[in-house]
PDB file with SEQRES, HELIX, SHEET and CRYST1 records, atoms N, CA, C and O in Angstrom:
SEQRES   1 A   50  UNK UNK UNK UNK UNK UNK UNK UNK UNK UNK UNK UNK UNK          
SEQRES   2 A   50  UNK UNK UNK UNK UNK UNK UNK UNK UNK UNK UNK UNK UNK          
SEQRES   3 A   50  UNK UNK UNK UNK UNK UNK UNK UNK UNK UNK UNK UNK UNK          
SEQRES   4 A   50  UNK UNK UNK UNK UNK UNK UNK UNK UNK UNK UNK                  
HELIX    1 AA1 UNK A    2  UNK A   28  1                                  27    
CRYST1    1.000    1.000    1.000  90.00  90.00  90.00 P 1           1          
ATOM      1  N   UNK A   1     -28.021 -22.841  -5.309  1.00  0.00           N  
ATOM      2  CA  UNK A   1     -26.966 -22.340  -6.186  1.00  0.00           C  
ATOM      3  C   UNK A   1     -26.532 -20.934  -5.765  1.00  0.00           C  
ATOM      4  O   UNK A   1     -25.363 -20.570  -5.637  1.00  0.00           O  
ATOM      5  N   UNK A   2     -27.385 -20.358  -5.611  1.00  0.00           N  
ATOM      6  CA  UNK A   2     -27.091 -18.622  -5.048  1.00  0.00           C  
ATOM      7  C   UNK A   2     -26.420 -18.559  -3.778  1.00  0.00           C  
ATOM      8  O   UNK A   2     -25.689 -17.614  -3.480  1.00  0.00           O  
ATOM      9  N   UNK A   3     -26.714 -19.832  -2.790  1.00  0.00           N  
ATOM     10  CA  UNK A   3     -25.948 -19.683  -1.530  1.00  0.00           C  
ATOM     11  C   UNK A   3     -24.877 -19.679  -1.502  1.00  0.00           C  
ATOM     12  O   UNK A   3     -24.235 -18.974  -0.723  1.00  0.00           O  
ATOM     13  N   UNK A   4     -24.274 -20.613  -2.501  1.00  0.00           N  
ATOM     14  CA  UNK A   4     -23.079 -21.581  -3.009  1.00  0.00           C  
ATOM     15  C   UNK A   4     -22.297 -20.068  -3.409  1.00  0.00           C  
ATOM     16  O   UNK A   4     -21.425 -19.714  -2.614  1.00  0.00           O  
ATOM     17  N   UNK A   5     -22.508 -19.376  -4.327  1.00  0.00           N  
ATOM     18  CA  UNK A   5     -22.085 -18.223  -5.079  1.00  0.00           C  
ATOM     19  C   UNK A   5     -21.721 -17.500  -3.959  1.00  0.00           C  
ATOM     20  O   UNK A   5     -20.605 -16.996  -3.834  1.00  0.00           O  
ATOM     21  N   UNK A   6     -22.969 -17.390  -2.794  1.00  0.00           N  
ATOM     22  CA  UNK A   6     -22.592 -15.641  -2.073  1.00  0.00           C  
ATOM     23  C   UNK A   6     -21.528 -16.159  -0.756  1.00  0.00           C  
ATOM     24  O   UNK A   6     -20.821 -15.388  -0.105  1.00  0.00           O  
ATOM     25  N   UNK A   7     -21.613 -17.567  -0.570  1.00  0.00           N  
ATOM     26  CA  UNK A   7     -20.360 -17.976   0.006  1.00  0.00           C  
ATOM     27  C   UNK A   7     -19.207 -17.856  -0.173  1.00  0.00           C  
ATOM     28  O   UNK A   7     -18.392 -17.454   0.657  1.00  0.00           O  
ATOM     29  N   UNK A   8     -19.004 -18.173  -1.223  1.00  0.00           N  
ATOM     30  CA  UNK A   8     -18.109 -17.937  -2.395  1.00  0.00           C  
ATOM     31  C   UNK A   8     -17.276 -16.645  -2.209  1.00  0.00           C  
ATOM     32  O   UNK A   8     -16.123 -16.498  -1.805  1.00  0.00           O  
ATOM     33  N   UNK A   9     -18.343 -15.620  -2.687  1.00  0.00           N  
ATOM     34  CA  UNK A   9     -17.859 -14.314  -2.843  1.00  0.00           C  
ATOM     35  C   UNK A   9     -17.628 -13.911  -0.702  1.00  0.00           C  
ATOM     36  O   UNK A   9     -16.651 -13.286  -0.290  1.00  0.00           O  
ATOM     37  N   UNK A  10     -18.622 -14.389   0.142  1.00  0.00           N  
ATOM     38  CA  UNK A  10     -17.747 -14.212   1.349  1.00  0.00           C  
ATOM     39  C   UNK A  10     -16.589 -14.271   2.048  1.00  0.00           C  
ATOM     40  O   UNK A  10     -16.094 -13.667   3.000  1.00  0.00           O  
ATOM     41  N   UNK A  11     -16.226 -15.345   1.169  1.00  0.00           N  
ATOM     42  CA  UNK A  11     -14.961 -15.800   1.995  1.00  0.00           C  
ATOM     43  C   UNK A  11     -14.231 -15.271   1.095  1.00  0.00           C  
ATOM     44  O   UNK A  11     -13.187 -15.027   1.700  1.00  0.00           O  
ATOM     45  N   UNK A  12     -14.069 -14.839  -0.261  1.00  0.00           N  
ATOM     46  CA  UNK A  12     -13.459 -14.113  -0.614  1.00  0.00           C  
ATOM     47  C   UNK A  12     -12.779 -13.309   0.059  1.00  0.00           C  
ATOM     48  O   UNK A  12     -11.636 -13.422   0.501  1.00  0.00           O  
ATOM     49  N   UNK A  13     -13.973 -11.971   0.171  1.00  0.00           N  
ATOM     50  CA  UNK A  13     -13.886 -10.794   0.967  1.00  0.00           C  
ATOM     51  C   UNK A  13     -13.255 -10.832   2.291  1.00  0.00           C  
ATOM     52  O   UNK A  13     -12.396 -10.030   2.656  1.00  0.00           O  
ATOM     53  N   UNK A  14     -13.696 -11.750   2.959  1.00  0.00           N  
ATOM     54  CA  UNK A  14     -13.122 -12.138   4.267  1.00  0.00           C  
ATOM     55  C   UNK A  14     -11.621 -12.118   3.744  1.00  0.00           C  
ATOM     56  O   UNK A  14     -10.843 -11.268   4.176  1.00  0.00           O  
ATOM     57  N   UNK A  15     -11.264 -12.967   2.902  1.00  0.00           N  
ATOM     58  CA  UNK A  15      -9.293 -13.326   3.001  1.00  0.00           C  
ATOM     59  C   UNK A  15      -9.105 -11.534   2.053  1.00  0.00           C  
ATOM     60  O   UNK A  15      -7.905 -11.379   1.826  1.00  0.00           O  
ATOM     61  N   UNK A  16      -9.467 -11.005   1.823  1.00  0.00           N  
ATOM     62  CA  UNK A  16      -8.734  -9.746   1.077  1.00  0.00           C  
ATOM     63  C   UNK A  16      -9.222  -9.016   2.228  1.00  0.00           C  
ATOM     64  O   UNK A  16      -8.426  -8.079   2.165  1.00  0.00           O  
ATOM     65  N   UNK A  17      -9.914  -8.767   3.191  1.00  0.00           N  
ATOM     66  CA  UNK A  17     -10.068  -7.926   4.482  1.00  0.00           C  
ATOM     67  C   UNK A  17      -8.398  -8.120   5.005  1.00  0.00           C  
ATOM     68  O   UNK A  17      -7.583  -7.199   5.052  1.00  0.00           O  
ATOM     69  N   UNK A  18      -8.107  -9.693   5.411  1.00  0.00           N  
ATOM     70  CA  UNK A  18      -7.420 -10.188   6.415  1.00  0.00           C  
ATOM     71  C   UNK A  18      -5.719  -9.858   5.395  1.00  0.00           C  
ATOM     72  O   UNK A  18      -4.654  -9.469   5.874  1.00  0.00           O  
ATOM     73  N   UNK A  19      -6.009 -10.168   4.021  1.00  0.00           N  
ATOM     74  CA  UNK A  19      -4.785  -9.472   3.424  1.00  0.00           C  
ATOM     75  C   UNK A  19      -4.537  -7.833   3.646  1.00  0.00           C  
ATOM     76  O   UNK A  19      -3.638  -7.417   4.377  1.00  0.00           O  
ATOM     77  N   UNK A  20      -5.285  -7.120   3.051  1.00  0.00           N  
ATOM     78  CA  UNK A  20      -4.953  -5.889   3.636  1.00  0.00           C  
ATOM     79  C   UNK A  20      -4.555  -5.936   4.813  1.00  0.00           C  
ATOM     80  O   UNK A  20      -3.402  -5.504   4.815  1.00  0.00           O  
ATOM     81  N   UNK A  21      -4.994  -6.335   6.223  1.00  0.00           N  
ATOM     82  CA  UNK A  21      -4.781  -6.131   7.482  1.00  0.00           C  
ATOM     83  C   UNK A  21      -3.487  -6.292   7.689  1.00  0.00           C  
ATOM     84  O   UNK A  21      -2.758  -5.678   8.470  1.00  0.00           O  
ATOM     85  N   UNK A  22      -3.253  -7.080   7.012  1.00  0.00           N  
ATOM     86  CA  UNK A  22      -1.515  -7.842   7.089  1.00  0.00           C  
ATOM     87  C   UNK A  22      -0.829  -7.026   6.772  1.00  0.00           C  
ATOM     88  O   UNK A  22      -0.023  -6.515   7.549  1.00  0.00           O  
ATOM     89  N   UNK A  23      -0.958  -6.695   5.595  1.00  0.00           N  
ATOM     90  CA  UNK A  23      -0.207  -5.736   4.367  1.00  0.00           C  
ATOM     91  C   UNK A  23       0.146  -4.712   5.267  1.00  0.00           C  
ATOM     92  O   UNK A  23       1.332  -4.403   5.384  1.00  0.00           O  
ATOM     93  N   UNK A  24      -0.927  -4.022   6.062  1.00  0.00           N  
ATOM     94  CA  UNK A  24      -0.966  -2.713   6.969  1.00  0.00           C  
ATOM     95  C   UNK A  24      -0.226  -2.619   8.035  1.00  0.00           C  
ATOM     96  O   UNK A  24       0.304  -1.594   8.465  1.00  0.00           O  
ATOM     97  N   UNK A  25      -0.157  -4.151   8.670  1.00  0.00           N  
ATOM     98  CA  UNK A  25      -0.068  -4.019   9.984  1.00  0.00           C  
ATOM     99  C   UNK A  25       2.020  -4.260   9.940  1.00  0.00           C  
ATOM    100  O   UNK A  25       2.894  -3.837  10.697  1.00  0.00           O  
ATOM    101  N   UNK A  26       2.080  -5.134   8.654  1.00  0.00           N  
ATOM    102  CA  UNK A  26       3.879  -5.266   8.076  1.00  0.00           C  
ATOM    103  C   UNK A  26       4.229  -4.354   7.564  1.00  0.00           C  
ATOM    104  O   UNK A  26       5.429  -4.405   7.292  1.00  0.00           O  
ATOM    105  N   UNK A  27       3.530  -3.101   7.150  1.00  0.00           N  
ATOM    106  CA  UNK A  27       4.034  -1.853   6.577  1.00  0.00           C  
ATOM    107  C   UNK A  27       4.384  -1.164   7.726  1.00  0.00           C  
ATOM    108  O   UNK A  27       5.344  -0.394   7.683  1.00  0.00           O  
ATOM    109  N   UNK A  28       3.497  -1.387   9.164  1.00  0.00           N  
ATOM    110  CA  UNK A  28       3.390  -0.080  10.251  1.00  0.00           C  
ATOM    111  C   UNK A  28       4.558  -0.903  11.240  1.00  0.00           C  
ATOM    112  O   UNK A  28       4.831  -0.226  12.231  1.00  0.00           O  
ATOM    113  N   UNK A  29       5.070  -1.812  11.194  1.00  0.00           N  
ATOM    114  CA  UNK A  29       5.757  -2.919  12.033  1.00  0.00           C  
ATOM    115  C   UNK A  29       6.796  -1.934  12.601  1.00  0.00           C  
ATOM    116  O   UNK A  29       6.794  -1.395  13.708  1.00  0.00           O  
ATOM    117  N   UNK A  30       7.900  -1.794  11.350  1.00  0.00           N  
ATOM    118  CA  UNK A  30       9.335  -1.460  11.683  1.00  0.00           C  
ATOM    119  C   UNK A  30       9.291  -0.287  11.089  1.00  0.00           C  
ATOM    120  O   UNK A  30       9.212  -0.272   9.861  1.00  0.00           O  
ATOM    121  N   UNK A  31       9.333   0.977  11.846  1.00  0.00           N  
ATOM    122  CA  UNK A  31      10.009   2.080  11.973  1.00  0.00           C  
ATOM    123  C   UNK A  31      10.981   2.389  10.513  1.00  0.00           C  
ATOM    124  O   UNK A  31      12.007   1.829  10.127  1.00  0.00           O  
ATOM    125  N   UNK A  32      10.092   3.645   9.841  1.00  0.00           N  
ATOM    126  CA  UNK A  32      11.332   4.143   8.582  1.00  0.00           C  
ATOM    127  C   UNK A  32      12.342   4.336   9.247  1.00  0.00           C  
ATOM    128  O   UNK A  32      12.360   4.869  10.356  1.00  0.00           O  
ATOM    129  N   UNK A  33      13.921   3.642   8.222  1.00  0.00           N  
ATOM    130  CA  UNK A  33      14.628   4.623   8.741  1.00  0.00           C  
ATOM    131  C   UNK A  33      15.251   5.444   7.877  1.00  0.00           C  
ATOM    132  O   UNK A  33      15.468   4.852   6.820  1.00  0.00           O  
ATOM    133  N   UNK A  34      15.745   6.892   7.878  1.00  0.00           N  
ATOM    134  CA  UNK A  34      16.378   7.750   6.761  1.00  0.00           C  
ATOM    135  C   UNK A  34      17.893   7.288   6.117  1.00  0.00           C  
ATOM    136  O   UNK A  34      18.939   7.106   6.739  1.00  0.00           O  
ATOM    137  N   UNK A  35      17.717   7.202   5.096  1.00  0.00           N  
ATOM    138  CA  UNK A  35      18.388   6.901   4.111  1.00  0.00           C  
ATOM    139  C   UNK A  35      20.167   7.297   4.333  1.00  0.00           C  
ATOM    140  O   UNK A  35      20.982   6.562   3.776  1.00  0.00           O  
ATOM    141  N   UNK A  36      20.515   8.141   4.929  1.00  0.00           N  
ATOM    142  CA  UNK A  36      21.604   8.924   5.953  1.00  0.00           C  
ATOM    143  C   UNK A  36      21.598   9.535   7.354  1.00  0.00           C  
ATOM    144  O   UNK A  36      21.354  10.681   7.731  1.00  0.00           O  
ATOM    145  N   UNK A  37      22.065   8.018   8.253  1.00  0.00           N  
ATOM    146  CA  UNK A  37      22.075   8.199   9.627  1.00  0.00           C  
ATOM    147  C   UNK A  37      22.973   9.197  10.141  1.00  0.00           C  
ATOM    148  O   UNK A  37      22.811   9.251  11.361  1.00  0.00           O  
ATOM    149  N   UNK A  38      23.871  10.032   9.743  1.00  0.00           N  
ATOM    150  CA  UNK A  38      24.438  11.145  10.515  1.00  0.00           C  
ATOM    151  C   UNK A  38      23.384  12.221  11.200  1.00  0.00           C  
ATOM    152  O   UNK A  38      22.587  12.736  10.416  1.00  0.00           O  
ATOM    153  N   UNK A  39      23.326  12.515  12.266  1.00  0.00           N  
ATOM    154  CA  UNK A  39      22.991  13.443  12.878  1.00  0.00           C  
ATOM    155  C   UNK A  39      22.952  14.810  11.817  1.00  0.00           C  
ATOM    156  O   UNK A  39      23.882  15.046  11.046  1.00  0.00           O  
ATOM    157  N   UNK A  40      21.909  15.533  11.899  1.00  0.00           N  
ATOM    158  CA  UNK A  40      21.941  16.897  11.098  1.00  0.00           C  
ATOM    159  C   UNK A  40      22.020  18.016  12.078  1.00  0.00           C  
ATOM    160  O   UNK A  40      21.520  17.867  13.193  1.00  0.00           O  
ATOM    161  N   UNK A  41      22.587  19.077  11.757  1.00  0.00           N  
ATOM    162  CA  UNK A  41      22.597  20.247  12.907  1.00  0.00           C  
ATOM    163  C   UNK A  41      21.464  21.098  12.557  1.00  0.00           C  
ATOM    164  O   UNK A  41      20.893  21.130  11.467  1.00  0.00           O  
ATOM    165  N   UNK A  42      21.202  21.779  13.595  1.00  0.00           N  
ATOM    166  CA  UNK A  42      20.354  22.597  14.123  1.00  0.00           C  
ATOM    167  C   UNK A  42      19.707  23.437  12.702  1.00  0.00           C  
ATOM    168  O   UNK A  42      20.334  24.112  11.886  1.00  0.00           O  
ATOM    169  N   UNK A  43      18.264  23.130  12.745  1.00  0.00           N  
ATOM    170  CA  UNK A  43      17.463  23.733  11.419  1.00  0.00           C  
ATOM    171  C   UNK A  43      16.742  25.519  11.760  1.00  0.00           C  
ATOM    172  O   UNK A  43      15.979  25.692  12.710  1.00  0.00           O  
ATOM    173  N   UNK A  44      17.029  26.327  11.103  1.00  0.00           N  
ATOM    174  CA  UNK A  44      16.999  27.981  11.555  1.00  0.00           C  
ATOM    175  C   UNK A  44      15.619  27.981  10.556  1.00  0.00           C  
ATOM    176  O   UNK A  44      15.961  28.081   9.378  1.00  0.00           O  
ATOM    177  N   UNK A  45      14.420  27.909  10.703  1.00  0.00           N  
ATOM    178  CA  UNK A  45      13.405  28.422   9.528  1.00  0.00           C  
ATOM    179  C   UNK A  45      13.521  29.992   9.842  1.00  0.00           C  
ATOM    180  O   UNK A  45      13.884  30.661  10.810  1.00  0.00           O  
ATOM    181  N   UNK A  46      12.988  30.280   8.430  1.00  0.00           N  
ATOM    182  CA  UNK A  46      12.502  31.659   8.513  1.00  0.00           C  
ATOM    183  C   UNK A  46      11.536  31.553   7.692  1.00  0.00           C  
ATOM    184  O   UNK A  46      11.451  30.832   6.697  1.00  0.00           O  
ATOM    185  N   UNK A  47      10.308  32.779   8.410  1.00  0.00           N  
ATOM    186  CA  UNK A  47       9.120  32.964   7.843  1.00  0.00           C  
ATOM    187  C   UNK A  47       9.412  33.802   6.634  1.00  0.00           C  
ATOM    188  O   UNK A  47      10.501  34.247   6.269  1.00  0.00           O  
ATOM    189  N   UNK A  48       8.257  33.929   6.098  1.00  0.00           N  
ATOM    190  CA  UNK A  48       7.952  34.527   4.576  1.00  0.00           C  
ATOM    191  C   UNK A  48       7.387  36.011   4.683  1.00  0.00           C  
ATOM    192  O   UNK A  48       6.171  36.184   4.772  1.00  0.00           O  
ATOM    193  N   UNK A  49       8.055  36.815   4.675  1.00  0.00           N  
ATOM    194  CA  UNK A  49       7.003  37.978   4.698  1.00  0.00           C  
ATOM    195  C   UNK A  49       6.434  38.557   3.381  1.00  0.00           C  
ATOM    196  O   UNK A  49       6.985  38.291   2.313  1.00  0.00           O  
ATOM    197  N   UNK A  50       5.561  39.185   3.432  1.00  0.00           N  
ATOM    198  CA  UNK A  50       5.097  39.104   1.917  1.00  0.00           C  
ATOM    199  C   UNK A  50       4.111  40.068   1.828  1.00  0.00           C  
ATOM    200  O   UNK A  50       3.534  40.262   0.758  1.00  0.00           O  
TER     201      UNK A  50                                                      
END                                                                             
């Protein structure tokens, strides 16, 4: 009966390993892209003096 159970709960684990993997690997697939494709011009930072 206990084998039956921890089988059970293996193969579980096994298919929610292999879901995440999926989940991860279709999230990392295709490249974000930004929400407004125009080109932006040239960004000037300036530091903080303080």
């Amino acid at each position: 009966m206990l084998r039956h159970i921890s089988e059970r709960y293996a193969r579980g684990l096994g298919a929610a390993i292999i879901a995440v993997a999926a989940l991860l690997l279709a999230a990392n697939a295709v490249p974000a892209r930004a929400a407004d494709s125009t080109p932006t011009g040239q960004v000037q930072q300036v530091g903080h003096r303080g």
